[in-house]
C-alpha positions as CSV (number, residue, x, y, z in Angstrom):
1,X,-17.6,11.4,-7.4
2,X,-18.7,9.7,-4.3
3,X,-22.3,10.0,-4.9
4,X,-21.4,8.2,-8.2
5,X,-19.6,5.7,-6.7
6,X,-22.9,5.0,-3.8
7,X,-25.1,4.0,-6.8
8,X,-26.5,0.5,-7.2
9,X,-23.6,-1.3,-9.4
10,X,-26.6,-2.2,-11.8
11,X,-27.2,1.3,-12.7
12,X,-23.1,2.2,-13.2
13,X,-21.9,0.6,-16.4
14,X,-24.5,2.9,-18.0
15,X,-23.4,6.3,-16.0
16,X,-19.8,5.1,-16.4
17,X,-20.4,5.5,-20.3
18,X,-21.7,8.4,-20.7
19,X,-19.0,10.1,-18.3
20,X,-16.8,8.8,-20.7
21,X,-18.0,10.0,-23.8
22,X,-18.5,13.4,-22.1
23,X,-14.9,13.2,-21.5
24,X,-13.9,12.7,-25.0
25,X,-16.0,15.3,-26.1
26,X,-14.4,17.9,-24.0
27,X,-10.5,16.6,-24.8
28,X,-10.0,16.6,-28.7
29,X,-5.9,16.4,-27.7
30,X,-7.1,12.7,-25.9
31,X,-9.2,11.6,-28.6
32,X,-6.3,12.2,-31.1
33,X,-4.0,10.3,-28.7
34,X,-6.1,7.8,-28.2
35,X,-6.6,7.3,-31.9
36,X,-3.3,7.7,-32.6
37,X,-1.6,5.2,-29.8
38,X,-4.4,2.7,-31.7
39,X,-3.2,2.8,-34.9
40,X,0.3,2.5,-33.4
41,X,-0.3,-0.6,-31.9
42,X,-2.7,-2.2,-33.9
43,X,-1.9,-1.5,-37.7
44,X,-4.2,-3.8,-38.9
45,X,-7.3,-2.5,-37.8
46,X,-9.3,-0.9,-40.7
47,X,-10.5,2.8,-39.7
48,X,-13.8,1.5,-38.6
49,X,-12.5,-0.5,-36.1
50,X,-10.0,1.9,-34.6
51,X,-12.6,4.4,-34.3
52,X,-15.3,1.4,-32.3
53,X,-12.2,0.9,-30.1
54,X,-11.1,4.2,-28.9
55,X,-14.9,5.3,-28.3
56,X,-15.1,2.0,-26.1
57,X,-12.0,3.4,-24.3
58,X,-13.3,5.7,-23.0
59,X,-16.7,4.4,-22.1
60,X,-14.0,2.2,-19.8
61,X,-12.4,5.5,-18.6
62,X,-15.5,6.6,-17.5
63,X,-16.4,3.6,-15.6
64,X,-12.8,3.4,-14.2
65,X,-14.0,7.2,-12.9
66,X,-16.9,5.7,-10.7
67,X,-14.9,2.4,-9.9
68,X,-12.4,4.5,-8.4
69,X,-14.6,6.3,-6.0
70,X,-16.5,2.5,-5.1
71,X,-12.8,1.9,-4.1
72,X,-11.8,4.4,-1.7
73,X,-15.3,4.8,-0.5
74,X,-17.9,1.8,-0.6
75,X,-18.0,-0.6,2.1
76,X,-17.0,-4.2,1.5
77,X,-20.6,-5.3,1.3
78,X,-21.5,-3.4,-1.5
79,X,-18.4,-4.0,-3.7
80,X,-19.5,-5.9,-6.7
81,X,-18.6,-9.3,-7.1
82,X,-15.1,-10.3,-8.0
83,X,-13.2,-13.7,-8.6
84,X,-8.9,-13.5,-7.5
85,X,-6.8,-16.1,-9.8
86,X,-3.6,-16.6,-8.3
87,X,-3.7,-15.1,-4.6
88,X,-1.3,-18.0,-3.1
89,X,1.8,-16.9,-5.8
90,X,1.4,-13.4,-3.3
91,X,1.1,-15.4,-0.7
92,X,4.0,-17.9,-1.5
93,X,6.3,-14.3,-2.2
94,X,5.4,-12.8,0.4
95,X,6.8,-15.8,2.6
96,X,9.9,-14.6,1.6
97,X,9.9,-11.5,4.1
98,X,10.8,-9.0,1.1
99,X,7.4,-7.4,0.1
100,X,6.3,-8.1,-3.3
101,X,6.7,-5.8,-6.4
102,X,2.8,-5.5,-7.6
103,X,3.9,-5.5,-11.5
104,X,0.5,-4.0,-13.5
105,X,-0.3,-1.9,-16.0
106,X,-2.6,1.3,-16.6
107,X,-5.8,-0.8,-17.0
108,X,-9.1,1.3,-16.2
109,X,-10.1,-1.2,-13.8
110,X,-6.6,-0.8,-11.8
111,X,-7.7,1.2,-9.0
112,X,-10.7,-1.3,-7.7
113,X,-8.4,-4.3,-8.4
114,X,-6.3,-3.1,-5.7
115,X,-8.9,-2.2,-3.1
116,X,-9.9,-6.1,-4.3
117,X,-6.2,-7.8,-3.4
118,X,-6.2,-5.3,-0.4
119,X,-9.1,-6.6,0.9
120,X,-7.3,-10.1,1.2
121,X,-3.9,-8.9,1.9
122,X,-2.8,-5.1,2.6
123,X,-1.2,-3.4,-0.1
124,X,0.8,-0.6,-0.3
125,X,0.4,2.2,-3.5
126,X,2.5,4.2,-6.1
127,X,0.3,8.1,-6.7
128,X,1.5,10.7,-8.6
129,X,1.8,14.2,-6.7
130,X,-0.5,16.5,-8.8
131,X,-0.2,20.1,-9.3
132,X,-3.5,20.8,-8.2
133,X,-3.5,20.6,-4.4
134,X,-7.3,19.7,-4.5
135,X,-6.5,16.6,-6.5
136,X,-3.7,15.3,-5.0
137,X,-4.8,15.5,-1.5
138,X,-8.3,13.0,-2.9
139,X,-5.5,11.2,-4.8
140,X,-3.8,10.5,-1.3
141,X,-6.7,10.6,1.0
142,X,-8.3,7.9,-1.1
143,X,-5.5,5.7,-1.4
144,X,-4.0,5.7,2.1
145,X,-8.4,5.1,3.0
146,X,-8.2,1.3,1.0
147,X,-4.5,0.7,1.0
148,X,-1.6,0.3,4.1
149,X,0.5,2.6,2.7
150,X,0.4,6.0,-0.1
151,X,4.3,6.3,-1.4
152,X,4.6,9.6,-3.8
153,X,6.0,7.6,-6.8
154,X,9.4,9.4,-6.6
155,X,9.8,8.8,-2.8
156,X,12.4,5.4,-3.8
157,X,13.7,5.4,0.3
158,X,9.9,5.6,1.3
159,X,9.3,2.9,-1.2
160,X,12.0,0.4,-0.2
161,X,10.8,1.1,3.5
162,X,7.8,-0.3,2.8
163,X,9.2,-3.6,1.1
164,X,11.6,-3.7,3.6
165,X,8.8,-4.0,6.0
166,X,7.3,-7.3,3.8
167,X,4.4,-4.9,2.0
168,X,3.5,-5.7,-1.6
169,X,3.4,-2.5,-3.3
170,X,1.8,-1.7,-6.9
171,X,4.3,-0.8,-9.5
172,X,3.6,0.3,-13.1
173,X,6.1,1.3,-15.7
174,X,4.0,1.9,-18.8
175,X,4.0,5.5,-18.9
176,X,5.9,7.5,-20.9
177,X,8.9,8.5,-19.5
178,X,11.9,10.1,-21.3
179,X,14.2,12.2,-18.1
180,X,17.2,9.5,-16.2
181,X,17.1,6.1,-16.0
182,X,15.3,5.7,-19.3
183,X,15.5,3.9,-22.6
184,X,13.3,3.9,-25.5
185,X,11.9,0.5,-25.8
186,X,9.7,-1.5,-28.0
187,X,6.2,-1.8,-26.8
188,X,3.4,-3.2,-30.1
189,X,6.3,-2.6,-32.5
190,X,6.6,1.0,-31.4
191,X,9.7,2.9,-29.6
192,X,8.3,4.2,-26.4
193,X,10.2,5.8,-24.0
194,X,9.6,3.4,-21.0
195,X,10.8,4.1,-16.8
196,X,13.8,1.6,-16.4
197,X,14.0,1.8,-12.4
198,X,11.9,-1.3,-11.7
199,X,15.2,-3.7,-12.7
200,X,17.2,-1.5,-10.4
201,X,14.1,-1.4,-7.5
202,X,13.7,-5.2,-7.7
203,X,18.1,-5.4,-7.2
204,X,18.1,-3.5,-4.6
205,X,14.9,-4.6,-2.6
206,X,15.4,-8.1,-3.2
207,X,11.9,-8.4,-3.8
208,X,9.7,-10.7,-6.0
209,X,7.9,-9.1,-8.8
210,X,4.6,-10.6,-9.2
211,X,2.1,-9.1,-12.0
212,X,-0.9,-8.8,-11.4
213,X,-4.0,-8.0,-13.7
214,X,-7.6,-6.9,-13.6
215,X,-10.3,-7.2,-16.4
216,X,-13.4,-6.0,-16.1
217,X,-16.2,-8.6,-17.0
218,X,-19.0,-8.0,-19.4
219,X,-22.5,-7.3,-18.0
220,X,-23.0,-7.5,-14.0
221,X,-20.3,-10.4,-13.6
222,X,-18.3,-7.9,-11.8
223,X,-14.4,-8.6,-11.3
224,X,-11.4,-10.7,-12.5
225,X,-7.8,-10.5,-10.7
226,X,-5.0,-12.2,-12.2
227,X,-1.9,-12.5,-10.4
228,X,1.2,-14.6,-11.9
229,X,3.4,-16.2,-10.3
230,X,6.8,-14.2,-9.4
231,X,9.2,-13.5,-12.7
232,X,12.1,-15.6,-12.7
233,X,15.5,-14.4,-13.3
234,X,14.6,-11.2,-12.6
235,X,16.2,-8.9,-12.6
236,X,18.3,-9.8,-15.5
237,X,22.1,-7.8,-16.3
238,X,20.1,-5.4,-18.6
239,X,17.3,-3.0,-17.6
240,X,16.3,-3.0,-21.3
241,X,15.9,-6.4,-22.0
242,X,13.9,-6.6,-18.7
243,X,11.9,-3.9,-20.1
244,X,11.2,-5.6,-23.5
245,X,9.7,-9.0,-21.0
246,X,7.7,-6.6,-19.3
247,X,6.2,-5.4,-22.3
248,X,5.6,-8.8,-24.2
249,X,3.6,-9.4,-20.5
250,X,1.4,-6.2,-20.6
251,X,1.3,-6.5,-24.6
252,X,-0.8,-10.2,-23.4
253,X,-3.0,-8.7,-21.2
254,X,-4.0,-5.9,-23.3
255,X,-4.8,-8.0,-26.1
256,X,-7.0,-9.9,-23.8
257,X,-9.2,-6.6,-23.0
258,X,-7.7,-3.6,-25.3
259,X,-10.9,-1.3,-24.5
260,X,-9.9,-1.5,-20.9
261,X,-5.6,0.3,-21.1
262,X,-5.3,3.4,-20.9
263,X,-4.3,4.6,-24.6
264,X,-5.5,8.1,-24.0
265,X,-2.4,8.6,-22.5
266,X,0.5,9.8,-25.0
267,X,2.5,6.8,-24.3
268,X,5.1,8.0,-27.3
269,X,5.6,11.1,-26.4
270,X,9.2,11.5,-28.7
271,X,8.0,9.2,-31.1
272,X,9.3,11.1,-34.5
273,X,12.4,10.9,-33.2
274,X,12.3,7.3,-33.3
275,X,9.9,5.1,-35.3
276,X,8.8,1.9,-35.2
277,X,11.1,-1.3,-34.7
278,X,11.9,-2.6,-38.2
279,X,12.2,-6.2,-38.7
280,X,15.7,-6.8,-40.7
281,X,15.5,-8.2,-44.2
282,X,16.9,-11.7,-44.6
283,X,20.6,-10.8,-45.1
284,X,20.6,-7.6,-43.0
């Protein structure tokens, strides 16, 4: 991994690609999920098309694999090039002396965005504890190398510290989640079970929740990080409907580069039991 991520950028997209497709070969279960969360979300995709899209998934995955180790372990110098949109709405929330909620999705270019806004301003970062010690030590290690602070997602005192102490943190809540604190809520006209603590986080914190994006561009043009202004009236009096605005936000940005999320993850993981959200007839 970090003899990947030590390789001239020009020579990456095309490694990237083919760990990747390796990847899919090896996980059937992901391929179905990926094909599956495709039709999901975009019914009106013939076959072909689903099938072009989840194979350039995962050429993304891949090159999210050697981005990742460019992030915790290449040298500013050598970081390809990379254009920020919208650094003075961190700025401006971060003049508040709260910290800034980093709202985001699970792009594939996530982990080198944040090494990008770090380099500008110091960022603290959500990880998931693994079961494999192995992996979760890199997981830390290479977070805590890049970023001011590693918080273990479901350390919430250690999290609020940080804020608290006027640190923007990265915050995602697109993952499947069905134990407390969760609703199932619409996301592409589907019923996923969706994480509802960033209404209560954002209460209790005070803090400004500020999305931030990043798209990989086509070619060697490198980089694009787009941060929005803070959400207004948020939070709102109910963690759902907050939910539903911060899935009409990520639904935007995925539209914008839908190669690029990460729908190899079984985002409806109780799905049966649900369905998708009907429109009422007129008269309903």
């Amino acid at each position: 991994m970090y003899s990947a991520g030590q390789l001239p950028y020009a020579c990456e997209p095309a490694l990237g690609s083919c760990f990747g497709l390796l990847y899919a070969a090896l996980q059937p279960r992901r391929r179905a999920i990926t094909r599956d969360n495709l039709k999901r979300c975009f019914p009106e995709k013939p076959p072909r098309e689903i099938r072009r899209l989840a194979r350039a998934h995962f050429q993304a995955l891949g090159m999210g694999f050697i981005e990742t180790a460019m992030g915790w372990w290449r040298s500013d110098e050598r970081l390809p090039p990379v254009t920020i949109e919208g650094l003075e709405h961190l700025e401006e929330a971060l003049a508040r002396g709260r910290g800034a909620l980093l709202l985001t999705g699970h792009f594939t270019a996530l982990e080198i965005g944040a090494r990008f806004i770090s380099r500008k301003i110091p960022v603290g970062a959500l990880y998931r504890p693994g079961n494999n010690a192995v992996l979760d030590r890199l997981m830390r290690q290479g977070r805590q190398r890049r970023t001011r602070i590693a918080i273990p997602r479901d350390n919430v005192r250690m999290l609020l510290h940080a804020l608290a102490d006027n640190i923007p943190v990265w915050y995602a809540t697109d993952q499947g989640y069905t134990g407390k604190q969760s609703a199932r809520v619409p996301f592409f006209g589907n019923l996923a079970p969706t994480h509802l603590g960033l209404s209560r986080l954002a209460q209790a914190s005070r803090a400004p929740v500020v999305p931030f994006f990043v798209r990989r561009l086509p070619g060697r043009d490198g980089f694009r990080v787009m941060i929005e202004p803070p959400l207004t009236d948020f939070p709102g009096g109910d963690p759902v409907e907050d939910a539903k605005r911060v899935h009409l936000l990520l639904e935007h940005y995925i539209r914008m580069m839908p190669e690029q999320y990460l729908w190899s993850h079984d985002r409806f993981k109780d799905h049966p039991r649900g369905g998708t959200v009907r429109t009422p007839r007129p008269g309903e």
